[in-house]
Every structure is written in C-alpha cells, then in structure tokens.
KOLZA-857222 format. One record per atom (N, C-alpha, C, O, CB): x, y negated, z negated; residue in one letter. Coordinates in pm, whole numbers, plus 50000, padded with zeros to 5 digits. Glycine has a CB too. Layout:
% KOLZA-857222
XYZa/...
% end
This chain:
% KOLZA-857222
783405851076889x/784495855276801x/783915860076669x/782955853776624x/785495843676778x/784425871576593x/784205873276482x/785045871576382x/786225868276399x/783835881876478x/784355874176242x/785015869076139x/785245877776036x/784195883976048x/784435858876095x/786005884975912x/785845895875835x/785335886575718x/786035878875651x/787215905875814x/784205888375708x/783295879675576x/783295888275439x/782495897475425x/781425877375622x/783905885875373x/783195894375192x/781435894175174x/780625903375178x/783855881375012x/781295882475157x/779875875475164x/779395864075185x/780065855075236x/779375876175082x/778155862575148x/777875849075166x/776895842075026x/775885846674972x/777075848475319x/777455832875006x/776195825874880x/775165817374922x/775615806874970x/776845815874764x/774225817774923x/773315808674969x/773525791774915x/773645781774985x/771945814874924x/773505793074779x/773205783374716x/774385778974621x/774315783174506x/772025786274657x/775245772774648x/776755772274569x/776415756174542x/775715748874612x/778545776674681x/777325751974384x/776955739374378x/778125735274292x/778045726274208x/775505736674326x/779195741974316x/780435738974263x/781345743774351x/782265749974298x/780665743774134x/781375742574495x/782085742074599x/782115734674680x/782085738374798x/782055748974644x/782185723474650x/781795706874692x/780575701174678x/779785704274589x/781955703974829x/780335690574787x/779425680374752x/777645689474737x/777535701474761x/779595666874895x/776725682774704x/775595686074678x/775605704874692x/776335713674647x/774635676974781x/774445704574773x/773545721574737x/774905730474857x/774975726174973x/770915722874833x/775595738874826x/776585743674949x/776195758475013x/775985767974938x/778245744974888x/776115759475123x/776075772275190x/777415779175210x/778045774775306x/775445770375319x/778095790775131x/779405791175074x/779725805775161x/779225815275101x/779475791274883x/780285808875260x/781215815575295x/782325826075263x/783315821575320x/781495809675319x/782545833175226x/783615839075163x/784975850475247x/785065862775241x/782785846475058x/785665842775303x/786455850175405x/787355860075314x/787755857375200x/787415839375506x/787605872775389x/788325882575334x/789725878275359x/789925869375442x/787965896075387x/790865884775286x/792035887775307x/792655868775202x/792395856775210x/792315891775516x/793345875875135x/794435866775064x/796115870275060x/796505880174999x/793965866274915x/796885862875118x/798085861675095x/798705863074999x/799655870775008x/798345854475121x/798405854774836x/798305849674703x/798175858874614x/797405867074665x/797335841174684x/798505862774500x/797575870274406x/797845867774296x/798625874974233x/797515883474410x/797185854874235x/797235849374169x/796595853674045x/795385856274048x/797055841174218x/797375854773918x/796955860973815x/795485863073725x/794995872073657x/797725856773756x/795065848773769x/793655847673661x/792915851273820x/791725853373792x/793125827373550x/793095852973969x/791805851474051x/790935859774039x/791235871474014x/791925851174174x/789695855774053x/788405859973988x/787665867774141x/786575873474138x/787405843773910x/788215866974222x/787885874774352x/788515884074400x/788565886674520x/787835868574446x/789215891574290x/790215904174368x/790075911774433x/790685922374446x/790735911574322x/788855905974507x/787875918574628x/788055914874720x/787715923874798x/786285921074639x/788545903474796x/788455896874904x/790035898474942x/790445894575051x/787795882074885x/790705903274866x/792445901874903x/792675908875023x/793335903775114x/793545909074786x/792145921375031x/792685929175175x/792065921575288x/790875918575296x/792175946475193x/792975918775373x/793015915075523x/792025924075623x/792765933675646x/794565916975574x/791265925675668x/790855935075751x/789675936475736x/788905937375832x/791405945675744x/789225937175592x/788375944975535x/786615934675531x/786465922875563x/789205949375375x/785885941275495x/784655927875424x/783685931675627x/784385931675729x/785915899675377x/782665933375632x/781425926375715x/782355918175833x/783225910175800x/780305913575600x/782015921775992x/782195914776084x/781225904376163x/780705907476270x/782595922376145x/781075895976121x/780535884776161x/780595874176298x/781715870476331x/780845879776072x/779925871476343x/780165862176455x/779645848676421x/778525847676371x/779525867176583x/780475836376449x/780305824276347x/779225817876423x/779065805976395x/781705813776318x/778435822876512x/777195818676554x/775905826576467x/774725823076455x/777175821676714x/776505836376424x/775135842376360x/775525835576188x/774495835376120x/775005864676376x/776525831276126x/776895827776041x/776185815876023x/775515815775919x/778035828376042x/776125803776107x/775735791376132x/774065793376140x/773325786076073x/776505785576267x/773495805176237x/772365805176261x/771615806376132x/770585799776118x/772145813976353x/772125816076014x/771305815675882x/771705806375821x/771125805375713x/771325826275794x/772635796975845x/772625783375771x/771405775975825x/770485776075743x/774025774475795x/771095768975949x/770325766376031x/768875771075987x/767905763676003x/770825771176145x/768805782175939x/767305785575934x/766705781475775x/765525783675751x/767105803375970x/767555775775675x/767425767475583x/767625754475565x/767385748275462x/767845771075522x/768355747675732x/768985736275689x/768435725575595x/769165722575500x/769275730675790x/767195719175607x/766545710975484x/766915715575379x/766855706875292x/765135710375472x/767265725075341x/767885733675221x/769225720875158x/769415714875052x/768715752575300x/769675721275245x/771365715575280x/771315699775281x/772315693775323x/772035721175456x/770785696275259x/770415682675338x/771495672775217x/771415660775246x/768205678075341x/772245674775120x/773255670375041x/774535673175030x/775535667874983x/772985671674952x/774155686275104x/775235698675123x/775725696075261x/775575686075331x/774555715175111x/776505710575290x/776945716475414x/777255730875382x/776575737575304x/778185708975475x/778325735375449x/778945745275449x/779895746775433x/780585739675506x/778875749475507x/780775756675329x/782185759275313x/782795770975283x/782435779275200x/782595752575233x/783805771275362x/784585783375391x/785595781875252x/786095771775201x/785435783075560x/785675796875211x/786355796975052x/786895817475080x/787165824975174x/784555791974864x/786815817774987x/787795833574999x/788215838074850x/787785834274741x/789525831275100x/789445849874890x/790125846974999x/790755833875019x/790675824274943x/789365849175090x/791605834875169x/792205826975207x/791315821875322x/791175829975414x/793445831275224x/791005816075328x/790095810575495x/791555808875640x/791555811075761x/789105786375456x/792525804475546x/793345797775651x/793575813975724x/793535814575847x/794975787275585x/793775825375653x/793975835275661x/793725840775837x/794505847675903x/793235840075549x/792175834375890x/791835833176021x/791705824776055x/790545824576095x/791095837276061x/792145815876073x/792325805376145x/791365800376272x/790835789276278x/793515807476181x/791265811476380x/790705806376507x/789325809176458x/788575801976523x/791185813676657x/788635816676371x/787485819976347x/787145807076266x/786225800576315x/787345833776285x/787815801176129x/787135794276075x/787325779576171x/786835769576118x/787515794975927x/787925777576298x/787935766676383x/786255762876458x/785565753276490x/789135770976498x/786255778576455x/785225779176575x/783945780376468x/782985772976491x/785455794076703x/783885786976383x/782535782376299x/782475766276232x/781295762876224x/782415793576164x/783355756276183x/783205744776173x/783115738276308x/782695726676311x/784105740576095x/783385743176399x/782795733376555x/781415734376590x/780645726976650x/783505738576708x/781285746776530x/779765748276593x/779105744376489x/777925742476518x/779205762976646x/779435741476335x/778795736376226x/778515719776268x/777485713076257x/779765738976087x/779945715876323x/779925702276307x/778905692976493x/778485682076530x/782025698476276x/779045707576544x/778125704476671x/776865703176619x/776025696276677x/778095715676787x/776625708476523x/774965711376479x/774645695476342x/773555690176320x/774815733976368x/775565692976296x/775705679776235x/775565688076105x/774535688476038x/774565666376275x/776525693576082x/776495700575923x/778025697675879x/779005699275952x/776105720475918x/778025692275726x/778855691075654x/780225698775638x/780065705375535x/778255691175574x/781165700675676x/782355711575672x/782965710375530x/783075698975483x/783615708575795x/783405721975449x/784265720275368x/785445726775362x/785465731275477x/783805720875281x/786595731275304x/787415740275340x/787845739075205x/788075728275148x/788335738675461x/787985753475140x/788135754974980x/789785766774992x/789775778974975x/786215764974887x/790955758775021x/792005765475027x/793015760274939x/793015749274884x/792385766375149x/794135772074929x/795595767674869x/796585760774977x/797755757774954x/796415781674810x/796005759075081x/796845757475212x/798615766775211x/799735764975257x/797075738175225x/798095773975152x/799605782475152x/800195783775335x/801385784375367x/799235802775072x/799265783975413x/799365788875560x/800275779675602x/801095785375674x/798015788975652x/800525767475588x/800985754475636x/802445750575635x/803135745975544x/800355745175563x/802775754075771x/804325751375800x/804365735975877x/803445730475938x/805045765075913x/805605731775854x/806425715875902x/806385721776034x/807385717176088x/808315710075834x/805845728676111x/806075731776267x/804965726376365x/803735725976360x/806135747976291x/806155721476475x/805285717376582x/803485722776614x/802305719276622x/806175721576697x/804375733176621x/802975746376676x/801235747776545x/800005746576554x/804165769276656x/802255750776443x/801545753476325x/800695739376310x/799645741076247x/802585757376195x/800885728476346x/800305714976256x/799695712676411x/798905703176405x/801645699976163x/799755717476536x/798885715876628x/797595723576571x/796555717276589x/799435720576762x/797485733676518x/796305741376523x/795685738276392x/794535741876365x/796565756676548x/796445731476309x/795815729676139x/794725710976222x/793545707776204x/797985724875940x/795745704076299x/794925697076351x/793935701176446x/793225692276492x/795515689176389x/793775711376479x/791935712476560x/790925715776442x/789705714976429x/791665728676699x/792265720876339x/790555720776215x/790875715076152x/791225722576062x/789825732376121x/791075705376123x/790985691576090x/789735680376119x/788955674076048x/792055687376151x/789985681476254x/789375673476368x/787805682576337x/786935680176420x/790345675476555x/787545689376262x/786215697876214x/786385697476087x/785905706576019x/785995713176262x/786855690576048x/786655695375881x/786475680775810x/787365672375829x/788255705075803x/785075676675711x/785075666575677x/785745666675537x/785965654875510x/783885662075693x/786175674375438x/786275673375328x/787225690675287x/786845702375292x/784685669375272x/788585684075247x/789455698375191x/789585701275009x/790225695374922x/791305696175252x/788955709175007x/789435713874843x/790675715574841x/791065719774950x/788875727374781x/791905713374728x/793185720074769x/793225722074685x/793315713474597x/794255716474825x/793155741974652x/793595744074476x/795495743074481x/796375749774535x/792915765474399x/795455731574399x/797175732574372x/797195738874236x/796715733874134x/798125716274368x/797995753474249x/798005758074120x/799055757874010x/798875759573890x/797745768574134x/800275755274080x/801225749973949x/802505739574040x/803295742474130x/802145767373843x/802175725073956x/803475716474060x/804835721874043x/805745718174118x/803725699274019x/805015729573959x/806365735373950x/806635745374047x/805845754774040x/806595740973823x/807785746774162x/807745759574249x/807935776074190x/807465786574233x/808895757174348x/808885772974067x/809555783674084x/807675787173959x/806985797173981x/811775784974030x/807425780273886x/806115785473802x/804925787873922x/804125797173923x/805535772173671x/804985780573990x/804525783774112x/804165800074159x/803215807874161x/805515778174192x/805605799174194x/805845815574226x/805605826174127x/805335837474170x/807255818274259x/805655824274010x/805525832673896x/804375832473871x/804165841773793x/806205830073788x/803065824673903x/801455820673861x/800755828473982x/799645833773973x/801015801173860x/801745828374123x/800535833874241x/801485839874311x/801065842774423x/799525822274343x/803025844274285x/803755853174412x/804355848574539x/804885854274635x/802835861674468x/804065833574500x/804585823374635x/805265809074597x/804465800374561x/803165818774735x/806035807174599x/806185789674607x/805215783474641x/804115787974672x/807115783874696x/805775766774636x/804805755474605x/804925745174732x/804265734874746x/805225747674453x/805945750474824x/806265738874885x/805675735875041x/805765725975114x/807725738874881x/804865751975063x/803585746275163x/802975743075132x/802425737275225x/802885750875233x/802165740675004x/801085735674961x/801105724374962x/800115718875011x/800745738874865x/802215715574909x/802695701674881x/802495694774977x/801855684374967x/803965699874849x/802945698575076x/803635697175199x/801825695275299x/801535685575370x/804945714375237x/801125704875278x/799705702475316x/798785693975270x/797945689175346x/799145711675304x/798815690575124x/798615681375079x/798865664775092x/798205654575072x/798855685575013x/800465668675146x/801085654275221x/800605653875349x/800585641775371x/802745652975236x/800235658975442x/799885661875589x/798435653575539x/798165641875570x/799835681375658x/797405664675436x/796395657575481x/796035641675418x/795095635275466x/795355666675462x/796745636975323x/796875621575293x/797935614175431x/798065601975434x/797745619875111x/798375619775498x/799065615075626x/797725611275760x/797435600975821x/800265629875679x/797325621175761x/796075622675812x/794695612575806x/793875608975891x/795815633475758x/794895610175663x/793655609175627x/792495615875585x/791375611175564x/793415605675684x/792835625175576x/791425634675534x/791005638875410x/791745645675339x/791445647075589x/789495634375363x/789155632675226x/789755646175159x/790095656375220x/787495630575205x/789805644375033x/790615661274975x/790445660074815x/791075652574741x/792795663175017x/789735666774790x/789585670874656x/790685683274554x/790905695274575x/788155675974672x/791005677574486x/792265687374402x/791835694274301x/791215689074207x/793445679674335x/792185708674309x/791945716574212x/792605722474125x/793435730874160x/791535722774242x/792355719373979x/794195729273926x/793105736673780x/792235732573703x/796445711873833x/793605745673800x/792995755273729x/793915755573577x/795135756273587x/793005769773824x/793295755073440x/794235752873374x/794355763873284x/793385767173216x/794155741173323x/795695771073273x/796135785273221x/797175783773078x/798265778073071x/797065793673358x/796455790672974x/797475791772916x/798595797372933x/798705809372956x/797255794272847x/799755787572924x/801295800872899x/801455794273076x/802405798973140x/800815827972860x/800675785473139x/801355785973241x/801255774473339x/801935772473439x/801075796873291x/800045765673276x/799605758673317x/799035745773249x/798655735473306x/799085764773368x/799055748873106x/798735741172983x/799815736372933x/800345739872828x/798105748072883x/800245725973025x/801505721872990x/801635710073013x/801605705673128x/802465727973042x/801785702872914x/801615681872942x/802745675973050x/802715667373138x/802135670272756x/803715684673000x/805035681273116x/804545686773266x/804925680073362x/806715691173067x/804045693973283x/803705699373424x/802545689473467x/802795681873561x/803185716473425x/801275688773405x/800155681873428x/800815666273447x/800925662273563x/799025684273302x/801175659073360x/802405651273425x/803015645673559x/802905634773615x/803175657073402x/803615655573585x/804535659773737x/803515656773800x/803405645973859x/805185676273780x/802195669673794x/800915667973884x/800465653573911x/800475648774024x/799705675073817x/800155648373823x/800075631873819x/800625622973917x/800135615274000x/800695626973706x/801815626273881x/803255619073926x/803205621174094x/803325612074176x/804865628073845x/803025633074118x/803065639474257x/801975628874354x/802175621374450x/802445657874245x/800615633074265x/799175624074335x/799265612574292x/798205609174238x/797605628374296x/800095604274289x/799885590474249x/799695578374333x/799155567474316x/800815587674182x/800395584774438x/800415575974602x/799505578074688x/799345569474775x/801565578574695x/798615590774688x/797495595374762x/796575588574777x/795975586074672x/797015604674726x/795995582174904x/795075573174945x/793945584174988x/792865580575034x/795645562375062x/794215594374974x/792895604575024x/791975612174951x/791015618274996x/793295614575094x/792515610774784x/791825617274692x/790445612074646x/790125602574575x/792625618074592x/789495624474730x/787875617974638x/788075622274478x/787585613374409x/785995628174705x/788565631574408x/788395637674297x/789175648474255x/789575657574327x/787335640674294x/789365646974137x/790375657274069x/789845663374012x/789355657373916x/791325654373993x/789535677274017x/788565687673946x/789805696373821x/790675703273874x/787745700974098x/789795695573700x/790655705973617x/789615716573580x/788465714273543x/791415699273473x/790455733973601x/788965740073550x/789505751873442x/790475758273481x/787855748173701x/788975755273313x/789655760473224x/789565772573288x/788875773873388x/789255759073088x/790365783773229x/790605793773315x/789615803973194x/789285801073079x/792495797073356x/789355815873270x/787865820673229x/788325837273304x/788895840373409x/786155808973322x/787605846773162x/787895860673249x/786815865173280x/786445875873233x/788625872173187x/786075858373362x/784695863173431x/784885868473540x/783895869573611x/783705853473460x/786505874773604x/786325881973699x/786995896973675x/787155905773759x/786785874573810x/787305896973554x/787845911473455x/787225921273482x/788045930473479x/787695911873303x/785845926773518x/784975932573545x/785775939173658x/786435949473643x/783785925273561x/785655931673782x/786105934773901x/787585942573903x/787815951573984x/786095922073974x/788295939373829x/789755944173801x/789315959873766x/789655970073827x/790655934673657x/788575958973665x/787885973873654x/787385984773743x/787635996873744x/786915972573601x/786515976273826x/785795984473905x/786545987574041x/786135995874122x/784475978273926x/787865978774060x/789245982774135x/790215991474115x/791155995174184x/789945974474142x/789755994773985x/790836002273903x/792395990973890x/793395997373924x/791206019274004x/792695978473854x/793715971573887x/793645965473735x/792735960773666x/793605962074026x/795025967873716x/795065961173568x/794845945873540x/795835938873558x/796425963473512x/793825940373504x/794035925373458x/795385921573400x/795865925573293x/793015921773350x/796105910473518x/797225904773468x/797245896673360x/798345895873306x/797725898973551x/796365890573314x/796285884973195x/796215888273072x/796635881572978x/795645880073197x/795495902273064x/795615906772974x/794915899972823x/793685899672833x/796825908172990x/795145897472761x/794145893772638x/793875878372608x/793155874172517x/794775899772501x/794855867372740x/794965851572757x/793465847272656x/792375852772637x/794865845772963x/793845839872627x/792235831672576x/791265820172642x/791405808172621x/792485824172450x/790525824472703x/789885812772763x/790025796472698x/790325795472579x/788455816772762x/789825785172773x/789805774772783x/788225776072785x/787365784572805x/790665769172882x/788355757572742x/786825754072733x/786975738872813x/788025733672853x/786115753172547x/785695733872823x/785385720472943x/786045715272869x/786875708472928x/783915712272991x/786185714472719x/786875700072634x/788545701872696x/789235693272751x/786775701572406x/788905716872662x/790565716772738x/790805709872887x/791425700172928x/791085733772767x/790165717872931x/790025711473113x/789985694473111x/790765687973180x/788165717573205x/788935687873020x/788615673273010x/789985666272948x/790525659673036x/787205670772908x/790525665872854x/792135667372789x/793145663272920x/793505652072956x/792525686672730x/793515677572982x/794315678473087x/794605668573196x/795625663173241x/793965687673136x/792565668273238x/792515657873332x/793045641173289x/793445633673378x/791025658273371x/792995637773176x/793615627673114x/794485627173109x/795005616173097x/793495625073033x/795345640073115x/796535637073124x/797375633973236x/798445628073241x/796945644373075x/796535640073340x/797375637673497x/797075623273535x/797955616973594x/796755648673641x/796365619573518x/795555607673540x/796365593973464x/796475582373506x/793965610873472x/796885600473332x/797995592473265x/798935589573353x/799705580473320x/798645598773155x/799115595373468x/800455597373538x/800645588073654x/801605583073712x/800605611973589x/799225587673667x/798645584273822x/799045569673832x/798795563273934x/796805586273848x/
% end
C-alpha cells in the first residue's frame, strides 16, 4: 500500500518521546489559522510511498531511535487511515515506538468508524491530541470545524486507555483566554490517560510558506507568545484539573 508523504524528518525531538523519526502525511481537513504547514493541506498531493520502504529507512538507523520511534504528523494522518494502519503494524512488528500527532477531527460515535480507529489503536503506543480551542463554536472560528469530534476522541481514547499527550497551542485573540484554558482544565480533569500537557506559544515561523503559496497569512500582524506565556497558561489549566 502506498502513502502521499510531504516528507520526512529524520531527527524530530519535539514530536514525542526521545530522538523521533517524523513522517509527514499530506492532505488536511482543518485550516487552521496560525498552521505552520500550509503545504501539506491538499489531499492527493506530496511523494508516493510504500510504508515498507518508509519503515525500511527507519530500520537502517534504528540505534539512532533507540529513545524514540516513529510518528505520523501532517497534515492530517487520520486523513489515510489504512496506510497509516499498515505502516504502524509493520513499525510495531519490527518493535518500534508508534506515535500519532493528530486533531482526531476524523472520529465519529459510529459503529464502523471506532472499528477501524480501534485497529490503530491496537498499533499505536502513544497519541498527541492537538485540542485547539475547548470552545466549539471558537473552535470553528480558530480551524473551520467544530470541537465535538475531537472531544469525543479524546474521550474514546481515555475509555480505551491509551497514553495521550495534549496539545493546545496558545493564540492571541483566541486562545489566550483564562476562561477557556479553564474549561480546558475542567474538561481533562477526569482523564486517567494523560502522560502530559504540552501549551505552545503561537509563532509565525510558517509565514514564509504563506508567501511562497501565494496565500494570505490569516493572522496577519498577531504577536507572538513566548515559553513564559505558554508556562502561565499551563498553570492555568492545571488550576482546573
């Protein structure tokens, strides 16, 4: 089976645990105002890959990895589904670390749908879940979608059991908001599955790209955040918890 890949990073170390071999699946659902990958959005597009030759150049560094694994990020990963099944089986046949760096936007209350989120599951040791605003309708206004598959995936995988790391990206005007961070709190407070809560200030280090797309930066002149804002925030959800 193949896969439509953007690229690949060798050496990622802020896409989970230790040294990461990082993936980058094409096509996003989302288009979320600050995303810093507005290259990966079209569906179709990006390098066809077969998740055996994907695995095989992981493999030919593995001592590389040996803290690490591998993780699928984007883009949307959920986006292909049977491809990123079949490259974490053959990752996890080979005894390599799985990660999965999604919004779980894909994730419906359906029979069918939560059969197939469970075969990658059953391959996946560890889920990033960027939750980007607990509010739906800010939700929808921050990325073009509601909030309530995400939630809802988030509840599946603390149902589950499956370790899950949370990501909330923090935006002025949209996201820098004590009452929302709050809620966020409030929401994860019962979660028996959370290794870690990552807050990350929001940053126009992907403005460039908007350029070279010809696509207007939605943000427009926002002001970056710094680790001390992000550090703040996280105190505050945590107040909640």
């Amino acid at each position: 089976m193949t896969g439509k890949i953007h690229s690949i990073e060798s050496f990622g170390t802020v896409d989970g645990p230790g040294v990461r071999f990082v993936v980058f699946f094409e096509g996003c659902p989302m288009r979320c105002l600050y995303c810093h990958n507005p290259d990966t959005w079209v569906a179709g597009a990006g390098e066809s890959l077969e998740a055996s030759a994907i695995l095989e150049k992981f493999l030919r560094n593995k001592s590389f990895y040996s803290t690490g694994g591998i993780t699928a990020t984007g883009g949307e990963p959920l986006m292909q589904p049977e491809f990123l099944i079949e490259l974490f089986t053959l990752a996890k046949r080979a005894g390599v670390h799985t990660c999965l760096d999604t919004s779980g936007i894909t994730f419906r209350d359906d029979e069918r749908v939560k059969a197939d989120f469970d075969r990658l599951l059953a391959v996946t040791d560890l889920v990033m879940l960027d939750i980007k605003h607990i509010d739906d309708a800010g939700h929808k206004k921050l990325t073009g979608h509601g909030n309530k598959q995400v939630l809802a995936f988030a509840e599946y995988l603390n149902k589950k059991g499956i370790p899950m790391r949370v990501r909330h990206v923090l935006v002025p005007g949209y996201t820098q908001d004590d009452a929302q961070l709050k809620a966020l709190g409030s929401f994860l407070r019962d979660f028996k599955n959370i290794e870690k809560i990552e807050v990350l200030p929001y940053h126009t280090l992907g403005r460039a790209k908007y350029e070279n797309l010809g696509i207007p930066y939605p943000l427009g002149d926002t002001p970056q955040l710094t680790a001390r804002d992000a550090a703040a925030a996280l105190e505050i959800i945590k107040s909640a918890m």
